[in-house]
Backbone as a ProteinNet text record, in pm:
[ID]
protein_1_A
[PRIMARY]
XXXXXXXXXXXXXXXXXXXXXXXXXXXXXXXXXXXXXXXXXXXXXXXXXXXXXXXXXXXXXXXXXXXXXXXXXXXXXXXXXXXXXXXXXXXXXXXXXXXXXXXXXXXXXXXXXXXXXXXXXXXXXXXXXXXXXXXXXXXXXXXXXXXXXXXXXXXXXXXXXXXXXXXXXXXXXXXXXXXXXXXXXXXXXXXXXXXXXXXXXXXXXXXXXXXXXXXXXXXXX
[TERTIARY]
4956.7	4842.9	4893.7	4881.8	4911	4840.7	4891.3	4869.3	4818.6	4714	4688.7	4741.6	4825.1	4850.8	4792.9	4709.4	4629.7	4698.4	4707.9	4780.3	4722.5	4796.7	4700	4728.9	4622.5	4681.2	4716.7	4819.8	4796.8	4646.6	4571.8	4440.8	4358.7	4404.4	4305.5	4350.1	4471.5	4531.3	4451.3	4442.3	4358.2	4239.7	4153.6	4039.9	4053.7	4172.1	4187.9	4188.1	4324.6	4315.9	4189.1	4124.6	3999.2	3898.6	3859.7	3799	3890.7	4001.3	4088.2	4045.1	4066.9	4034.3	3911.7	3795	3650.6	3618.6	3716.2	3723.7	3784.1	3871.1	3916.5	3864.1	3775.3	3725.3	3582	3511.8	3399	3401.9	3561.8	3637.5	3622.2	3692.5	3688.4	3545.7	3448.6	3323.4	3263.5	3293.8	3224.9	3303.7	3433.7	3468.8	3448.2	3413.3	3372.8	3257.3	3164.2	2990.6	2978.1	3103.3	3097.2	3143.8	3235.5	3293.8	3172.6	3089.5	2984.1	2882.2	2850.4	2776.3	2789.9	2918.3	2963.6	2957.2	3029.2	2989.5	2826.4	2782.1	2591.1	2579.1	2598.4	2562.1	2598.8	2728.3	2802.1	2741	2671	2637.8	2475.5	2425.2	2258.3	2297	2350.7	2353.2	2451.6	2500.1	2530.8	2405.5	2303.2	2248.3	2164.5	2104.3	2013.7	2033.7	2177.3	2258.3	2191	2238.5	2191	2016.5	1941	1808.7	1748.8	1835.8	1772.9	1812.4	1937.7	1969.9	1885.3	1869.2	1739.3	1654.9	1559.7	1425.9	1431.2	1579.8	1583.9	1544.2	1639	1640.5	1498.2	1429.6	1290	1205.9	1203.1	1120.6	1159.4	1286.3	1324.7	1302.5	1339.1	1235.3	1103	1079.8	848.6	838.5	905.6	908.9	896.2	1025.1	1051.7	969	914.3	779.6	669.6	637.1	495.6	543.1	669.4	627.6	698.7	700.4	721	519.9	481.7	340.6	245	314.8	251.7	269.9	407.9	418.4	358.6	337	273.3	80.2	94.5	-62.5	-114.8	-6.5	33.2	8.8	107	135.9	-91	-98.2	-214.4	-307	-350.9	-412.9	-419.1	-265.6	-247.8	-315.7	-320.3	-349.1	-516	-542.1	-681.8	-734.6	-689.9	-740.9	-713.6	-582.2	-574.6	-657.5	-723.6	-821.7	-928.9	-971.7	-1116.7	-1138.5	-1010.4	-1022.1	-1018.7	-1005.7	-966.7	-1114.6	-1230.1	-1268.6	-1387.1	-1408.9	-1497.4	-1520.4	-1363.8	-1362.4	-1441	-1380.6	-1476.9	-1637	-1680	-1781.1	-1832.1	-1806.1	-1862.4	-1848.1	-1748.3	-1737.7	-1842.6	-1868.7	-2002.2	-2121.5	-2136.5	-2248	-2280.9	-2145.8	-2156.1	-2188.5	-2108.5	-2137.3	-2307.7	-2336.6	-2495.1	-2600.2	-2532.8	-2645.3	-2612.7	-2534.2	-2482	-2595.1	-2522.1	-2633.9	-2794.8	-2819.8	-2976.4	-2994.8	-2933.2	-2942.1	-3004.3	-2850.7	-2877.2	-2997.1	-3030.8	-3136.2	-3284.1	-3304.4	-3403.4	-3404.7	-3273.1	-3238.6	-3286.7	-3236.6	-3175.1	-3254.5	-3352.2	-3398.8	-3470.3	-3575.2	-3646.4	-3585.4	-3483.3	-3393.4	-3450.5	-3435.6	-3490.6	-3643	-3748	-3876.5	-3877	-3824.7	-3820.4	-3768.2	-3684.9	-3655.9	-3710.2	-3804.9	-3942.7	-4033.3	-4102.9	-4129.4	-4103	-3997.9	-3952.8	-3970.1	-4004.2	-4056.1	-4135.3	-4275.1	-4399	-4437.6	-4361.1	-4297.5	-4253	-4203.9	-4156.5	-4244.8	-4346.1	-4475.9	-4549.7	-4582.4	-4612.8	-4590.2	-4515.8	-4438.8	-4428.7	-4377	-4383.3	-4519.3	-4631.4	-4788.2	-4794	-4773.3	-4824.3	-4764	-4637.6	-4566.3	-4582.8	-4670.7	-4688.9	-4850.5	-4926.4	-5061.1	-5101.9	-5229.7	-5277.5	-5369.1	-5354.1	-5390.6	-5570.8	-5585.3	-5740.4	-5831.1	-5736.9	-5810.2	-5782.1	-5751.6	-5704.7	-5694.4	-5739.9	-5772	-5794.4	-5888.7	-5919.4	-5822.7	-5773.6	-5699.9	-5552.4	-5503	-5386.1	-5434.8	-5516.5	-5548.2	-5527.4	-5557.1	-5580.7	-5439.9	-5369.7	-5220.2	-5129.9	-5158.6	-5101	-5101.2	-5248.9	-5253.4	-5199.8	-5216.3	-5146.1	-4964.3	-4938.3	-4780.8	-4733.9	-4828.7	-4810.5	-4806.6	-4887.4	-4961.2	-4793.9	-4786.9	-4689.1	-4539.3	-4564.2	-4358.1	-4400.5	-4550.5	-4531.4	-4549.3	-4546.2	-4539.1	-4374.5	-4348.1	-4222	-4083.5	-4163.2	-4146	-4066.3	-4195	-4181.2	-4069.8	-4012.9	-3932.3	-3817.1	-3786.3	-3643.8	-3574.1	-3688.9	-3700.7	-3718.7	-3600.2	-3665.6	-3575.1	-3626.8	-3586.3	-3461.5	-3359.5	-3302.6	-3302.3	-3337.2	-3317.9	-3179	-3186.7	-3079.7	-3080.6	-3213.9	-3227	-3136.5	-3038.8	-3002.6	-2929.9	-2886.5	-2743.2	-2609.9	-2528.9	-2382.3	-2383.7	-2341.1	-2315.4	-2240.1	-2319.9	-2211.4	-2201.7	-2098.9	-2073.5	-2182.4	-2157.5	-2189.5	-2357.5	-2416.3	-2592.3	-2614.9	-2527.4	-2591.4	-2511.2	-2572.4	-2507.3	-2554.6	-2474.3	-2469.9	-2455.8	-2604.2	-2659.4	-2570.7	-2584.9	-2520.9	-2472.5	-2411.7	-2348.7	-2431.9	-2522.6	-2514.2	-2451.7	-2465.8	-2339.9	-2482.8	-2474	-2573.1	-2471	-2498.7	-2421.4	-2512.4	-2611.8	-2693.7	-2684.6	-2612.5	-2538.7	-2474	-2395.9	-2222.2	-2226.5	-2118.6	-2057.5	-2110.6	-2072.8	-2187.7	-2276	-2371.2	-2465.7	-2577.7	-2655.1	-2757.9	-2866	-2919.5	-3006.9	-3124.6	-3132.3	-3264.7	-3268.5	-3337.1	-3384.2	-3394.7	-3382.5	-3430.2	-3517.3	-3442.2	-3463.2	-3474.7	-3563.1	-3492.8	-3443.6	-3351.4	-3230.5	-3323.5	-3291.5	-3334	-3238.6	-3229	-3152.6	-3270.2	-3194.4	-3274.2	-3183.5	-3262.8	-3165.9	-3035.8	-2922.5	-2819.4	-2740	-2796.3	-2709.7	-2827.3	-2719.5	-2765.5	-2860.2	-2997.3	-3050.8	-3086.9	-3048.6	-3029.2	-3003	-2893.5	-2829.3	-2928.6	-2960.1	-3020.6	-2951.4	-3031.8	-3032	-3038.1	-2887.2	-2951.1	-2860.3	-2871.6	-2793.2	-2726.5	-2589.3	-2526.6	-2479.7	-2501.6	-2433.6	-2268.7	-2238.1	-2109.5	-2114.1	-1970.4	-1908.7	-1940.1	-2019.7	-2043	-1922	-1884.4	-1777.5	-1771.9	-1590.3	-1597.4	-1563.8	-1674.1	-1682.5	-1527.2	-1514.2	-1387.1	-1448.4	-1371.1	-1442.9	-1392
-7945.1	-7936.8	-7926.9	-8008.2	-8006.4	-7902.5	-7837.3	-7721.7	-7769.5	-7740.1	-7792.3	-7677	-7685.6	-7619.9	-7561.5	-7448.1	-7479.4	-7390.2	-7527.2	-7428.2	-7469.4	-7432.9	-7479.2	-7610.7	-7705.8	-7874.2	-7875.3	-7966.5	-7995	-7945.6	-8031.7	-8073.5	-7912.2	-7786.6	-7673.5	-7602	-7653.7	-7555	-7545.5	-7677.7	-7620.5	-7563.6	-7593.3	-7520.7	-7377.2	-7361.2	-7189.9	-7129.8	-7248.2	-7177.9	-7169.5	-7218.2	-7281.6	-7190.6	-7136.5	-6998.7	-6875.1	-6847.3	-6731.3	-6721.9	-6806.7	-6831.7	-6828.9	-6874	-6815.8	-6621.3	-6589.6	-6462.9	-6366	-6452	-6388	-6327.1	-6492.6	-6526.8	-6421.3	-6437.6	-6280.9	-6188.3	-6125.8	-5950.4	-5985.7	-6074.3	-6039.6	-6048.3	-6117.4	-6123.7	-5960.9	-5936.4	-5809.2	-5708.7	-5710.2	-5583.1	-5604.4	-5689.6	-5772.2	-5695.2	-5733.6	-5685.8	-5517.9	-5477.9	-5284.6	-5267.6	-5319.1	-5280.6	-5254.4	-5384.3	-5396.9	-5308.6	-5264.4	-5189.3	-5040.3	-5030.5	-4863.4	-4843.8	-4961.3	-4972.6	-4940.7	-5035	-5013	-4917.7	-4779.5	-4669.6	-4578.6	-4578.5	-4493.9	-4518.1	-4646.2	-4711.9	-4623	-4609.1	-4562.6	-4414	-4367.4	-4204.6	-4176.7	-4208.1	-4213.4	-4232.1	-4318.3	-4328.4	-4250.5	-4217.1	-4063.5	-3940.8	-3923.9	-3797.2	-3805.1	-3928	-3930.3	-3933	-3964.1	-3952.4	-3791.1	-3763.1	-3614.4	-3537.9	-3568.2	-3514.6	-3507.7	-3633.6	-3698.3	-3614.9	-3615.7	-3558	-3424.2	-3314.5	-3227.2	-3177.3	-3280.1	-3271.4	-3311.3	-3387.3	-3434.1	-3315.9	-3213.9	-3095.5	-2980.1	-2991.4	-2897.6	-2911.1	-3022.3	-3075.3	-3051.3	-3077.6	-3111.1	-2902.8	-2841.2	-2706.4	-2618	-2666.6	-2594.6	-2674.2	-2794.2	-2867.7	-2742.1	-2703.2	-2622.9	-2496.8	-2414.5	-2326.7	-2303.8	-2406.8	-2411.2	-2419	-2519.2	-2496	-2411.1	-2340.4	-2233.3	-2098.5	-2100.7	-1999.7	-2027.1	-2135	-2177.9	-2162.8	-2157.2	-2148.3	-2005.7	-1894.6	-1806.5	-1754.1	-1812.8	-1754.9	-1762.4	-1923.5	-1946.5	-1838.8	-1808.1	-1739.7	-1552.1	-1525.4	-1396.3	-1397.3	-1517.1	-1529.9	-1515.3	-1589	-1598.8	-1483.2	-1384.1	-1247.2	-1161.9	-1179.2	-1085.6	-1169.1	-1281.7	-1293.3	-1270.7	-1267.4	-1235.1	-1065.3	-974.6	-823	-841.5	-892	-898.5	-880.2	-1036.4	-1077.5	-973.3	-943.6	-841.8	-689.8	-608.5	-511.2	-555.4	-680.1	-730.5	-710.9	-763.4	-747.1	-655.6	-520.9	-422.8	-331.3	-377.3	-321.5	-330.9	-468.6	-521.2	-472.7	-416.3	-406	-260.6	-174.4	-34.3	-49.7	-116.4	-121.9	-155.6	-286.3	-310.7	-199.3	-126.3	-7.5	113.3	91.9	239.6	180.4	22	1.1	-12.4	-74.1	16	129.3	196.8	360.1	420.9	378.2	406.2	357.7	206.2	166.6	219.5	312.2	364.8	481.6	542.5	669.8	711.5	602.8	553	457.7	375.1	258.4	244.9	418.5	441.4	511.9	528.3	590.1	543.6	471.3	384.8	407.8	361.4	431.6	596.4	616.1	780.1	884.3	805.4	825.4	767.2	699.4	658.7	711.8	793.7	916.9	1058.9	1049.6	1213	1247.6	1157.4	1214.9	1215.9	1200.4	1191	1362	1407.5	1531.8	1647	1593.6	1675.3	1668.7	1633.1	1620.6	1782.2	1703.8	1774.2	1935.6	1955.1	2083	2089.9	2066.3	2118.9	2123.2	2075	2082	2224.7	2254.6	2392.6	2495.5	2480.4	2578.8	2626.4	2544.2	2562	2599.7	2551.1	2585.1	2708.1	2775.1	2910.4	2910.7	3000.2	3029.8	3085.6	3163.3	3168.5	3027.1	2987.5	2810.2	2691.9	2682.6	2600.2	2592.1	2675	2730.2	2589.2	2546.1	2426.3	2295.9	2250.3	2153.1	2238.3	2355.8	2430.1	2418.7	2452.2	2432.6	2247.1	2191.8	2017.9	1971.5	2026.7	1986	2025	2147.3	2233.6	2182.1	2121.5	2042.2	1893	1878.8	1712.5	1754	1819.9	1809.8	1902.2	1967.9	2015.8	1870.8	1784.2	1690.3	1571.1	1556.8	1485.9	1508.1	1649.5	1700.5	1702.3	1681.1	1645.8	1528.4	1412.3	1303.7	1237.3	1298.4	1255.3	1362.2	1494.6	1528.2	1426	1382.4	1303.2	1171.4	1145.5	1059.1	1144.1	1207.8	1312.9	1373.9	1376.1	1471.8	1585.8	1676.3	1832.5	1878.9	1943.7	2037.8	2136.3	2107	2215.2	2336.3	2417.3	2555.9	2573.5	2650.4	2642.4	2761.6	2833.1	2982.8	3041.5	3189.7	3261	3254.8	3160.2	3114.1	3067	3060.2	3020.9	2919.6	2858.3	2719.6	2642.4	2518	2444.4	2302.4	2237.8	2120.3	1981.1	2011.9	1908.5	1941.9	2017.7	2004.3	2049.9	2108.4	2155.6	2049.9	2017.3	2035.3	2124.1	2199.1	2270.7	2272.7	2302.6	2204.2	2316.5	2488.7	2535.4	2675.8	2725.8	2858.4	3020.3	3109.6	3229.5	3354.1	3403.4	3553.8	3644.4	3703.6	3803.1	3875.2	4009.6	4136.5	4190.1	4123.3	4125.6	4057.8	3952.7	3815.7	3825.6	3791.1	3763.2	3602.1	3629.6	3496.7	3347.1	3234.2	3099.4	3117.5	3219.5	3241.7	3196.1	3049.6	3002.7	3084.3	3046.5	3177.1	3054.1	2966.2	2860.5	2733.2	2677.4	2504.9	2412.1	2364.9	2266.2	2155.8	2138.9	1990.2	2003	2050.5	2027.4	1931.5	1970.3	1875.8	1853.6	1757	1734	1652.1	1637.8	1586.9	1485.1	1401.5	1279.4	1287.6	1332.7	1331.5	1466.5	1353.1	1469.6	1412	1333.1	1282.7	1348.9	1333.8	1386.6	1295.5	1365.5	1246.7	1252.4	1388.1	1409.7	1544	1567	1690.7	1804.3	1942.4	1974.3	2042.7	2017.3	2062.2	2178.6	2302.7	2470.6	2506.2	2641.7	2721.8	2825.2	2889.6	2913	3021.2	3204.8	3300.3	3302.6	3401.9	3389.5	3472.6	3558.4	3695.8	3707.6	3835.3	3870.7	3936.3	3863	3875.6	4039	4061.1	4230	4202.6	4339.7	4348.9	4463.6	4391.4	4504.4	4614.5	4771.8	4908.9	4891
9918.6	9830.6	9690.5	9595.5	9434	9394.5	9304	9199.7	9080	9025.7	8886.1	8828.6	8677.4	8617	8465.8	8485.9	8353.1	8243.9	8119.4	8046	7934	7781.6	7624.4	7634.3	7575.6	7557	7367.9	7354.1	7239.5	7157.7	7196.6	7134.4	7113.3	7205.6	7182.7	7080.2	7020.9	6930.2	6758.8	6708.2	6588.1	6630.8	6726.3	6777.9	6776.8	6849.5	6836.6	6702.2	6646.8	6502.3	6372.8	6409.1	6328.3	6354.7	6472.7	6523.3	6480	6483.6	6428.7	6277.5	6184.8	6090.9	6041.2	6069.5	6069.1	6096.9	6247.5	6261.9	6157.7	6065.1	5984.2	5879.8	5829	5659.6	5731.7	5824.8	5907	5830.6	5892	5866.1	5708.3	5676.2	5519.9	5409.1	5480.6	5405.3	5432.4	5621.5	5630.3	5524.8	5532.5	5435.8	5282.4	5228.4	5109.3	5091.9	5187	5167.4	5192.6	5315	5317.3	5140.7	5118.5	4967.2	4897	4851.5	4762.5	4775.9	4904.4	4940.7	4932	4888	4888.7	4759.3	4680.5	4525.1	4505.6	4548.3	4484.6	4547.1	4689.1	4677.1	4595.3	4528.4	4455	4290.9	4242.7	4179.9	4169.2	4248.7	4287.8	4284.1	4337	4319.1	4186.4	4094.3	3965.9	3899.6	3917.2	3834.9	3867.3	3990	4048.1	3997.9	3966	3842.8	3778.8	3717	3559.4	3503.2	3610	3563	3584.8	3714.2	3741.7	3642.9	3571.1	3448.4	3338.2	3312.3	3190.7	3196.9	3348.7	3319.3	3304.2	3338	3288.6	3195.8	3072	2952.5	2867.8	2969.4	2908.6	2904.6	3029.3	3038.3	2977.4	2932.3	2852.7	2709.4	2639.8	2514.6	2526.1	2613	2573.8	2590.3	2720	2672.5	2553.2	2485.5	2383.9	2236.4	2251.5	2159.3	2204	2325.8	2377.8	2331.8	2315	2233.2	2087.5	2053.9	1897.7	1833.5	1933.8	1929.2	1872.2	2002.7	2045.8	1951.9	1901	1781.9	1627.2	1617.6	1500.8	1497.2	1628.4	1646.5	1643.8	1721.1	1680.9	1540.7	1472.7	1335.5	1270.7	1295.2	1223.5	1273.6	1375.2	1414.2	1357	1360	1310.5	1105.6	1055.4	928.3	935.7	989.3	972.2	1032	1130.1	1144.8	1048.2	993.6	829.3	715.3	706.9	598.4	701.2	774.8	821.9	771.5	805.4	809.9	644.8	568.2	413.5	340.2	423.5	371.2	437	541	587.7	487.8	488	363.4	260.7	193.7	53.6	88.7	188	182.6	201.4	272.5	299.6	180.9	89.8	-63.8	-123.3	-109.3	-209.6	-155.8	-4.3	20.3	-32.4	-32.8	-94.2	-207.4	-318.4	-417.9	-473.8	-406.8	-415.2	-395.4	-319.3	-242.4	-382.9	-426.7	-504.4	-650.6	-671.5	-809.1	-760.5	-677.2	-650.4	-707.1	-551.7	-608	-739.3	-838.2	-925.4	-1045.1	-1064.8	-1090.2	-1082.3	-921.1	-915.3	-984.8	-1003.7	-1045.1	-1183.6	-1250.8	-1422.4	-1457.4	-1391.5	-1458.4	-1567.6	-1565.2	-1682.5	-1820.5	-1780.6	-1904.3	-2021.3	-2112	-2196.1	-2232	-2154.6	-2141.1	-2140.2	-2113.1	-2106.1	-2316.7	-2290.2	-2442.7	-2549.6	-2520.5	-2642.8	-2579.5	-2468.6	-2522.3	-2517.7	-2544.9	-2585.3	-2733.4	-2795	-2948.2	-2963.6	-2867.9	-2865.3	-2793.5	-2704.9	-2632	-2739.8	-2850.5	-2984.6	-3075.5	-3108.3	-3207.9	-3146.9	-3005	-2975.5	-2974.9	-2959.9	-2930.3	-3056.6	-3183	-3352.6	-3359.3	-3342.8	-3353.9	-3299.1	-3174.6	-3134	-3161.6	-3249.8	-3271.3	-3406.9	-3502.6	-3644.5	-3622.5	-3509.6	-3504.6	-3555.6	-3633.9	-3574.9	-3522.5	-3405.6	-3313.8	-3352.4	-3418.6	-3469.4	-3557.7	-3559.9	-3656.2	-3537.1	-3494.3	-3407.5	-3237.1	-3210.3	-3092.4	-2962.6	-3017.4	-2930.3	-2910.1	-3085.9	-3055.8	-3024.6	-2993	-2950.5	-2749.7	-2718.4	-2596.8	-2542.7	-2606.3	-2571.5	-2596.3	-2697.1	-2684.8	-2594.4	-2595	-2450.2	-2330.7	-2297.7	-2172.5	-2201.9	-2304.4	-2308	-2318.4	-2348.7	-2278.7	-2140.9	-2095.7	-1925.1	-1907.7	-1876.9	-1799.8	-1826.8	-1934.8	-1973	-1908.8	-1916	-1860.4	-1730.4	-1662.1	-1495.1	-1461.6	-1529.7	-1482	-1549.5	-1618.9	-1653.5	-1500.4	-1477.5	-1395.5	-1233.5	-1239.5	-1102.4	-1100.5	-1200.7	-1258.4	-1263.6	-1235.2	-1255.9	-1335.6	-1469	-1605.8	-1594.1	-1657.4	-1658.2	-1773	-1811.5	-1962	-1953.2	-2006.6	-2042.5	-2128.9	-2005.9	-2088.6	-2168.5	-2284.6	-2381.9	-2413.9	-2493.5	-2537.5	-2454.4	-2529.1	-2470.4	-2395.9	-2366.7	-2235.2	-2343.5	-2274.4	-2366.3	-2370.7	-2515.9	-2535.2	-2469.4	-2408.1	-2345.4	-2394.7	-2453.5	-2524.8	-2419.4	-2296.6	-2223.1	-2178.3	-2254.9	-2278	-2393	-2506.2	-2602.5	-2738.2	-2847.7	-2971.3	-3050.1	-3105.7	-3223.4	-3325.6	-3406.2	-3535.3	-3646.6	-3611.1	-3701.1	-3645.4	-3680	-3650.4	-3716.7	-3698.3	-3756.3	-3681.1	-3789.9	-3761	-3716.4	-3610	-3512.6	-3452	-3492.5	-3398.8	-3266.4	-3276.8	-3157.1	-2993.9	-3049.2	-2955	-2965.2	-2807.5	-2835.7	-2880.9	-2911.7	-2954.4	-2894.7	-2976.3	-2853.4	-2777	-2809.4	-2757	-2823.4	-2730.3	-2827.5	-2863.6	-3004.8	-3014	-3074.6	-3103.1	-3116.9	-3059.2	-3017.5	-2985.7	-3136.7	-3200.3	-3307.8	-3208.7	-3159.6	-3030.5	-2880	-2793.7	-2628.5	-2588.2	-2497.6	-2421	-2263.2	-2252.9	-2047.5	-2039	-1891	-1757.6	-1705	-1691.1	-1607.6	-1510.2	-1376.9	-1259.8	-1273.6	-1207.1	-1260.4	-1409.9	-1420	-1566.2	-1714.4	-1795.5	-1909.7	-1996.6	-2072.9	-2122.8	-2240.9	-2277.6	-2434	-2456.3	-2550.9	-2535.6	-2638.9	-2614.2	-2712.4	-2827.7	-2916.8	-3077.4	-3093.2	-3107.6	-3135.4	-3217.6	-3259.2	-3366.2	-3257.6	-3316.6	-3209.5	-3285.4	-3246.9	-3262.7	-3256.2	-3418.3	-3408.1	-3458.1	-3469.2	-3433.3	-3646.3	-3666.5	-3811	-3851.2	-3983.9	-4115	-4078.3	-4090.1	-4132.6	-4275.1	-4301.5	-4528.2	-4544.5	-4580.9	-4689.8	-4755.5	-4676.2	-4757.6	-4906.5
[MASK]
+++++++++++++++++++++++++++++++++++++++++++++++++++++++++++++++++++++++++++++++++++++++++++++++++++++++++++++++++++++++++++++++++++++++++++++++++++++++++++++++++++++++++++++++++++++++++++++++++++++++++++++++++++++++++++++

């Protein structure tokens, strides 16, 4: 029985080599494309650094923008509560103040009127003081009541007379028209009216007119 002998022919040999060679140029495309591929991952997570980095830096900027903001808004805010408290005082100044010049207006307004007639108040009073009393009887009664009637409606206005007689001189209700020597009085001790003084209110509204005891000359024995 013949044996066939199978072995390589000529003819299979570039075939083989031509497949080896494809198997080769394979390996080398596959490790070609693992290469490229390790590159573009190494490539992608570099740049994944670098953005996670970025937006760090992005939130840390716009941060520190929100409270630079925020302190300026701050600041404005603390200003405009020190002019509000500024501007509030002012006004509650003015409202004192307004209330005080009222006040006083109602107090003081007739001042003026009041002192045109106070010499109508002084006629009077020299009329009854030069009167006599047996000749004159009637018009001494009618003057009498015309200045009661008068010092109570000036009254109600916050006029009243300073007493002067007999009390010690005081610069700030009296002037002193002249000085006599009385061992009877002590010293600045008013001893006449020329003029009455009144008070309008608590302020002064005309000082009165008197003569003022002073200490009598010693005579040489």
């Amino acid at each position: 029985m013949e044996r066939k002998h199978h072995g390589i022919g000529k003819e299979d040999v570039p075939h083989r080599e031509k497949e080896h060679a494809e198997v080769s140029t394979k390996a080398a495309s596959g490790s070609e494309e693992s290469g490229r591929m390790a590159k573009d991952q190494e490539i992608s997570g570099t740049e994944s650094v670098g953005g996670t980095v970025s937006a760090e830096e992005g939130v840390a900027d716009r941060i520190k923008q929100l409270e630079e903001a925020l302190a300026q808004k701050e600041a404005e805010a603390a200003a405009n509560w020190d002019k509000f408290l500024r501007e509030r005082a002012d006004l509650e100044n003015y409202r004192k103040r307004a209330q005080r010049e009222k006040e006083e207006l109602l107090k003081y307004g007739n001042e003026a009127l009041l002192n045109e007639i106070l010499p109508v108040l002084d006629n009077m009073e020299r009329a009854l003081g030069h009167a006599s009393e047996e000749s004159m009887s009637a018009v001494i009664e009618g003057v009498e009541l015309t200045r009661s009637m008068l010092l109570a409606a000036m009254k109600k206005f916050g006029v009243a007379p300073i007493e002067a007689k007999g009390k010690m001189f005081d610069p700030a209700y009296h002037q002193a028209m002249t000085q006599v020597e009385s061992a009877d009085e002590a010293p600045n001790t008013v001893l006449d009216e020329f003029q009455k003084g009144y008070m309008l209110n608590d302020r002064l509204l005309r000082a009165a007119l008197v003569s003022v005891a002073a200490a009598p000359k010693k005579v040489d024995a």
